[in-house]
TIBANU-597245 format. One record per residue (C-alpha): chain; residue number from 1; x, y, z. Coordinates in pm, 1 decimal. Layout:
+-------+------+----------+----------+----------+
! chain ! resi !       xx !       yy !       zz !
+-------+------+----------+----------+----------+
!     A !  NUM !        X !        Y !        Z !
...
+-------+------+----------+----------+----------+
END
This chain:
+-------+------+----------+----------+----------+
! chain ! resi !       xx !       yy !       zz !
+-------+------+----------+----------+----------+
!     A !    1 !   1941.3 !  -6221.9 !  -1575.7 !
!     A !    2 !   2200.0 !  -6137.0 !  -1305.8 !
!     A !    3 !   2372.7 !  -5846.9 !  -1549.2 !
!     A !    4 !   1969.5 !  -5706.5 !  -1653.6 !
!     A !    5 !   1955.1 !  -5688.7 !  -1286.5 !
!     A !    6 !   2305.8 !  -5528.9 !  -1246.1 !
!     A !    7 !   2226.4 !  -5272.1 !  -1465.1 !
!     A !    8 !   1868.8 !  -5253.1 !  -1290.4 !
!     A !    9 !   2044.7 !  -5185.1 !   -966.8 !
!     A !   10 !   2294.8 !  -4925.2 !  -1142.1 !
!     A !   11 !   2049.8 !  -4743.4 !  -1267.9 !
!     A !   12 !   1861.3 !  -4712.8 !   -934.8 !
!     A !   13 !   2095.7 !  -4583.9 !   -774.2 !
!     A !   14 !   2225.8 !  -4310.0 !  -1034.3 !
!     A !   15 !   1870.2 !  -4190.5 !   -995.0 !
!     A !   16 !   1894.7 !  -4197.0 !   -632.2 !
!     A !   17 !   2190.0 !  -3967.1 !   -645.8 !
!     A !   18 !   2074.7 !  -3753.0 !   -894.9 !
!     A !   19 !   1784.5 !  -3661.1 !   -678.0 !
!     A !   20 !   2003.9 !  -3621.7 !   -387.9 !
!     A !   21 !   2192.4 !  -3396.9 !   -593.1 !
!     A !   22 !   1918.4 !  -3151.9 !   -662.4 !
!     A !   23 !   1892.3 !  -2987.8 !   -328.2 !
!     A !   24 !   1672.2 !  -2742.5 !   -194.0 !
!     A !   25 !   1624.0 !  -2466.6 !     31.6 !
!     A !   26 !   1329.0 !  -2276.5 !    205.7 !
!     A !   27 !   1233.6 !  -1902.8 !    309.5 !
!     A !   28 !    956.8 !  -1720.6 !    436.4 !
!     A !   29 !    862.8 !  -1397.9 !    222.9 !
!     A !   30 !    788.0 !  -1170.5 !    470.2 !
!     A !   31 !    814.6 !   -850.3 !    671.1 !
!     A !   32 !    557.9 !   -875.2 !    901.0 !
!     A !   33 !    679.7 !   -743.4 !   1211.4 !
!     A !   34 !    946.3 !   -531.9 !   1096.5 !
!     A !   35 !   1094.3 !   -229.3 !   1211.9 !
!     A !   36 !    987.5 !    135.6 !    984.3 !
!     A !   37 !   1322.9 !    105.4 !    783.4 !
!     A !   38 !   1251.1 !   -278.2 !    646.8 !
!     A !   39 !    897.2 !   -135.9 !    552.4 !
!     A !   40 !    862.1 !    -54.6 !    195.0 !
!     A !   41 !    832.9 !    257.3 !     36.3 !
!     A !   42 !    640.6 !    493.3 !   -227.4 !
!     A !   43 !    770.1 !    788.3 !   -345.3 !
!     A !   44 !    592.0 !    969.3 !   -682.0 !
!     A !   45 !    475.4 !   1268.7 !   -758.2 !
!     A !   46 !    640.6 !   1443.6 !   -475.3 !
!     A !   47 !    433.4 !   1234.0 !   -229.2 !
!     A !   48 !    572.1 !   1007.4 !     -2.5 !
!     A !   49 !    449.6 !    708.9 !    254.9 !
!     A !   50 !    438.6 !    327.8 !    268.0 !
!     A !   51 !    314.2 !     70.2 !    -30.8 !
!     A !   52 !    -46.0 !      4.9 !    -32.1 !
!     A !   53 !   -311.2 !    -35.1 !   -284.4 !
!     A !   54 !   -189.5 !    -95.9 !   -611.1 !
!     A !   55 !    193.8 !   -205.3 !   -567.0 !
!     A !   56 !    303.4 !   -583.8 !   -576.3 !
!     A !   57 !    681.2 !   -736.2 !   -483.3 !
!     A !   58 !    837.0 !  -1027.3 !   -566.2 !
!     A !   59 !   1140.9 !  -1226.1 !   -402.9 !
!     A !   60 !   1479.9 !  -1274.6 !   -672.2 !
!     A !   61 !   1761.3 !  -1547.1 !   -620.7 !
!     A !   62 !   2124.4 !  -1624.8 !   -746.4 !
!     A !   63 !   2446.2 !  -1813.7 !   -592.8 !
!     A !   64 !   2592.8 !  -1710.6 !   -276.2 !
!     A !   65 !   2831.8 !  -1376.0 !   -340.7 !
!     A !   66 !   2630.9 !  -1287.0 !   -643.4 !
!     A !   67 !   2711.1 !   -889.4 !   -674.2 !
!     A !   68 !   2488.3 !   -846.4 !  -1047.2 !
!     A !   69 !   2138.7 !   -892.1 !  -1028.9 !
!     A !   70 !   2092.9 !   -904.9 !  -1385.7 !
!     A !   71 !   2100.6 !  -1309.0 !  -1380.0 !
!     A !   72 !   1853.9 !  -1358.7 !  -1040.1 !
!     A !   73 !   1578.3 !  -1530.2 !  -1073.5 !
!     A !   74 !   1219.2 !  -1497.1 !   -953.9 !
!     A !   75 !   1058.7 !  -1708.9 !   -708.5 !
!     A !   76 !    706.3 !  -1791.3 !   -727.0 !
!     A !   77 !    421.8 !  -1509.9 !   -778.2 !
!     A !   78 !    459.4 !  -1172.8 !   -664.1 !
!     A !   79 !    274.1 !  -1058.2 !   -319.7 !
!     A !   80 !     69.2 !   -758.2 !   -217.6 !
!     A !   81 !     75.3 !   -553.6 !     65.3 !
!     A !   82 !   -119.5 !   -645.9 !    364.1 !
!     A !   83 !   -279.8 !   -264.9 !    381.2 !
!     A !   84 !   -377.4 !     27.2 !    224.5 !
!     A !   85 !   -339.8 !    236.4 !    477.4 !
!     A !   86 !   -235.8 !    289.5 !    818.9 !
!     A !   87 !    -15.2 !     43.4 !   1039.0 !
!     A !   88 !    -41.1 !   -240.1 !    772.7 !
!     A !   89 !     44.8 !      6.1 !    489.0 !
!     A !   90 !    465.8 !   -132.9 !    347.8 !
!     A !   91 !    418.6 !   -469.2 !    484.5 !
!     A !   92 !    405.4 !   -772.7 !    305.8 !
!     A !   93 !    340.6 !  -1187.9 !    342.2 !
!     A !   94 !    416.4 !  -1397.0 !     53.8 !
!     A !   95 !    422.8 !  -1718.9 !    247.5 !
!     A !   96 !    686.9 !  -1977.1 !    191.3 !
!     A !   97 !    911.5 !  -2006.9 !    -54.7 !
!     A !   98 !   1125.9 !  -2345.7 !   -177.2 !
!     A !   99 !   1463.1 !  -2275.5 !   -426.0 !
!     A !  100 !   1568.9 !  -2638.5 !   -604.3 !
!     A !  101 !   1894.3 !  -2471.6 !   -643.0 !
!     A !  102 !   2094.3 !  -2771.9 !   -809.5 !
!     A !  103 !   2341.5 !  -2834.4 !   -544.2 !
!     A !  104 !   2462.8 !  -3093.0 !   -379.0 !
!     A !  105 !   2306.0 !  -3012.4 !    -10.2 !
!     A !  106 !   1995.4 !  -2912.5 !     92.8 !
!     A !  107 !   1962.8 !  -2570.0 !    283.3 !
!     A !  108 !   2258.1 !  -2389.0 !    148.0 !
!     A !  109 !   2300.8 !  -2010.0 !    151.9 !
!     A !  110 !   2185.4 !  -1826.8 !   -147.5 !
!     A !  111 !   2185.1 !  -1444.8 !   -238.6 !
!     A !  112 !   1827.7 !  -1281.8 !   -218.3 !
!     A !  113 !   1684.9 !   -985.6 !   -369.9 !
!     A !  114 !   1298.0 !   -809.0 !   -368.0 !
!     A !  115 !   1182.5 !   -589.1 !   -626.3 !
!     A !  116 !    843.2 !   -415.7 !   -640.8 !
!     A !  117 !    644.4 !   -187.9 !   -886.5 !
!     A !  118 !    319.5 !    -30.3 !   -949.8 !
!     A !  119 !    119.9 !   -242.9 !  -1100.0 !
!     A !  120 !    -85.6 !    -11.4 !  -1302.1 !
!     A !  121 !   -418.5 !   -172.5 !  -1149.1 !
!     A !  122 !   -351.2 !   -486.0 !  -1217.3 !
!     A !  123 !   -245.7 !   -470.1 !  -1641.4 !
!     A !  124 !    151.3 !   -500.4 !  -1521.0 !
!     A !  125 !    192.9 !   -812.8 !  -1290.3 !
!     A !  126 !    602.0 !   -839.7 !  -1319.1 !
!     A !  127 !    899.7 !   -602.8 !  -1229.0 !
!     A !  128 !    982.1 !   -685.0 !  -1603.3 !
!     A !  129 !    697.5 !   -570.6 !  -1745.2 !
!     A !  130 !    704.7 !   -257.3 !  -1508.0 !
!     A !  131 !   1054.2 !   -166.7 !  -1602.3 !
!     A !  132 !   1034.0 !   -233.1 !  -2011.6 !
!     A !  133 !    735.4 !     -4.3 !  -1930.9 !
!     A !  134 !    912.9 !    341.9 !  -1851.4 !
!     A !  135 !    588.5 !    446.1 !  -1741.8 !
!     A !  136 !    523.4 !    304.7 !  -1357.2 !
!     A !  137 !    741.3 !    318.5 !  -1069.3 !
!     A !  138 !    953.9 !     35.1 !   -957.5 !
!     A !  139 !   1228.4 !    -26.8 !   -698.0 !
!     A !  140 !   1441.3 !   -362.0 !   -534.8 !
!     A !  141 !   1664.2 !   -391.6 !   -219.2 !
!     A !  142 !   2014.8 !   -450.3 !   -190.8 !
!     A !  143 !   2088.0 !   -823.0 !   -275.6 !
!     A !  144 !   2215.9 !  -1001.7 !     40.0 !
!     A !  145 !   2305.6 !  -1344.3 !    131.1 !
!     A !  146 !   2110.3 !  -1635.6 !    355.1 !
!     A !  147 !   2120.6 !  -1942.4 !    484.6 !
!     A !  148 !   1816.5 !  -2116.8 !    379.7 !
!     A !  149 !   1630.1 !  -2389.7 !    570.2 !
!     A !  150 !   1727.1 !  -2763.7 !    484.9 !
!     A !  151 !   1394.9 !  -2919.6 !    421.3 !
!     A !  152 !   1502.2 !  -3274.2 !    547.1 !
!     A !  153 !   1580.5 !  -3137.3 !    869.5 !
!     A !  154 !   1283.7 !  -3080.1 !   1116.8 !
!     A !  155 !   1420.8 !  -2902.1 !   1387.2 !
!     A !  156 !   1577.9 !  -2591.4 !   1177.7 !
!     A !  157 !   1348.3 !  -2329.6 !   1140.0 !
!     A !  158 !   1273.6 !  -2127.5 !    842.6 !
!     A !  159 !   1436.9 !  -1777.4 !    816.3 !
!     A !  160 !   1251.8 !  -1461.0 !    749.3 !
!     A !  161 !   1337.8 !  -1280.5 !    468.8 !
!     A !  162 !   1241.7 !   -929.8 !    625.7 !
!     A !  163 !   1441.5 !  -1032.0 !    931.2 !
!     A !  164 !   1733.7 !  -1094.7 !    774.6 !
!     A !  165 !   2035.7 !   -868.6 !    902.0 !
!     A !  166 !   2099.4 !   -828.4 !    497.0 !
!     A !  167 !   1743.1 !   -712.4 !    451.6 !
!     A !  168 !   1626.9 !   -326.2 !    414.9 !
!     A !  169 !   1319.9 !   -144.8 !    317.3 !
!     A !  170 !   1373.5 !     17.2 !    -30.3 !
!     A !  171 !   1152.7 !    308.3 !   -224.4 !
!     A !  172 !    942.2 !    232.1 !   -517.3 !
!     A !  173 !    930.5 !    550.9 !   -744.5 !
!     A !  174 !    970.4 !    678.9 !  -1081.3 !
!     A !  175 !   1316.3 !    819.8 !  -1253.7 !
!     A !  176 !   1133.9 !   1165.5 !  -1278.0 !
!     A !  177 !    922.8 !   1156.9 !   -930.9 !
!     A !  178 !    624.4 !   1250.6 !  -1113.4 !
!     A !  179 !    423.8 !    937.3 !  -1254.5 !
!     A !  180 !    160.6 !    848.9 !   -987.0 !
!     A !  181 !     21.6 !    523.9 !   -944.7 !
!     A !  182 !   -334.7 !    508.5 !  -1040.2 !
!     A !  183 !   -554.5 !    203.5 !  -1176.4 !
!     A !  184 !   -673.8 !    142.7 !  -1489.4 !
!     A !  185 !  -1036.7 !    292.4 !  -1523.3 !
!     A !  186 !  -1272.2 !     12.0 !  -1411.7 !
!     A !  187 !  -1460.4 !   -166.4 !  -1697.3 !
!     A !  188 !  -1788.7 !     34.1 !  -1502.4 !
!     A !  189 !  -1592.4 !    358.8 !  -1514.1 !
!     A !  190 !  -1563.7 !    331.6 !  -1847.9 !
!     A !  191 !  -1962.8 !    254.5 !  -1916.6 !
!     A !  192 !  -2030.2 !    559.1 !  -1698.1 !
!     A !  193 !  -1786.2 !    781.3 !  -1919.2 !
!     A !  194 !  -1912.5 !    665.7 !  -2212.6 !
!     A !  195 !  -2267.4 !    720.1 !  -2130.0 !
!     A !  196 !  -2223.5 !   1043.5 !  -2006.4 !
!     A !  197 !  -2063.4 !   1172.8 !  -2312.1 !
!     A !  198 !  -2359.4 !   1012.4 !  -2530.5 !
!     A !  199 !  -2563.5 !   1217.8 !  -2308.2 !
!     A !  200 !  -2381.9 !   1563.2 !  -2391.2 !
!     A !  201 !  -2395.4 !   1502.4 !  -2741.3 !
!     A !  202 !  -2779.8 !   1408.0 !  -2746.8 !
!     A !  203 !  -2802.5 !   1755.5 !  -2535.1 !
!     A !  204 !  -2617.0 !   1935.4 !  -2795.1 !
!     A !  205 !  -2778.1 !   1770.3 !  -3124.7 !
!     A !  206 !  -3090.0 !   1880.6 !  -2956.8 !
+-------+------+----------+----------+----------+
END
């Protein structure tokens, strides 16, 4: 009985450090508040201005000094912009964000990245999917590196990504300039269309 409960105890506590081990880290995904240059941008078809309608982002993380994106990952869903127009318009709030990053210690610094895209009204809902595309626009920041909140400690508060000093507003655009980024044709557009060609070829038969 005493060695069951040996091993019992053991076992308890390799768990307990295991967990430990696993620590995490929070940020807020957000620009609200910032300056013109941390806004994000749209550049296509030889128009430019801030994201609105019809463009998503999504926050990207990796180790602390990581140089090639290539190997980020994403965290949580992507986020739209608050806007379509006017002071809101490049402006984003994609709440809270926790990254179980495997380490030892809870809020350690990580490397950060955003990336946004068209999203084609709504048929492309990843910066993957954009880019294997070739046919929207798409665009990501420099990747920078932050100290992220330790969630065991109360008092700390949780950084901004948009205020970080390694954060800047980046364009979204396509390699030729000329793609524009319009929805899909609403399932109701398309009824109109269709009935209005029936129409033209009744007109015509007749």
């Amino acid at each position: 009985m005493k060695a069951r409960a040996f091993v019992l105890a053991s076992l308890t506590l390799l768990i307990a450090c295991d967990l430990h081990a696993q620590g995490s880290g929070i940020v807020t995904f957000s620009n609200v508040g910032a300056t013109p240059d941390r806004r994000i941008l749209v550049y296509e078809g030889g128009v430019g201005g801030y994201a609105g309608a019809g463009y998503a982002i999504a926050l990207y993380w990796g180790p602390a000094g990581t140089t090639d994106d290539r190997n980020m990952v994403q965290i949580g869903g992507s986020a739209g912009f608050l806007s379509t127009a006017g002071v809101g318009t490049g402006i984003f709030f994609g709440g809270g964000r926790t990254i179980n990053t495997g380490q030892p210690v809870n809020g350690p610094v990580l490397a950060f990245q955003a990336r946004g895209w068209c999203t084609a009204g709504g048929t492309i809902t990843t910066y993957e999917q954009a880019l294997a595309s070739g046919m929207v626009a798409t665009g990501k920041g420099p990747v920078f590196d932050l100290k992220t909140k330790d969630p065991t400690d109360a008092t700390e508060l949780t950084p901004n990504i948009g205020q970080a000093a390694g954060w800047r507003g980046f364009a979204i655009m396509s390699l030729d300039g000329g793609h524009i980024c319009i929805p899909e044709p609403s399932t109701i557009g398309l009824g109109v269309l269709g009935a209005g060609l029936l129409m033209l070829l009744h007109r015509r038969r007749q």
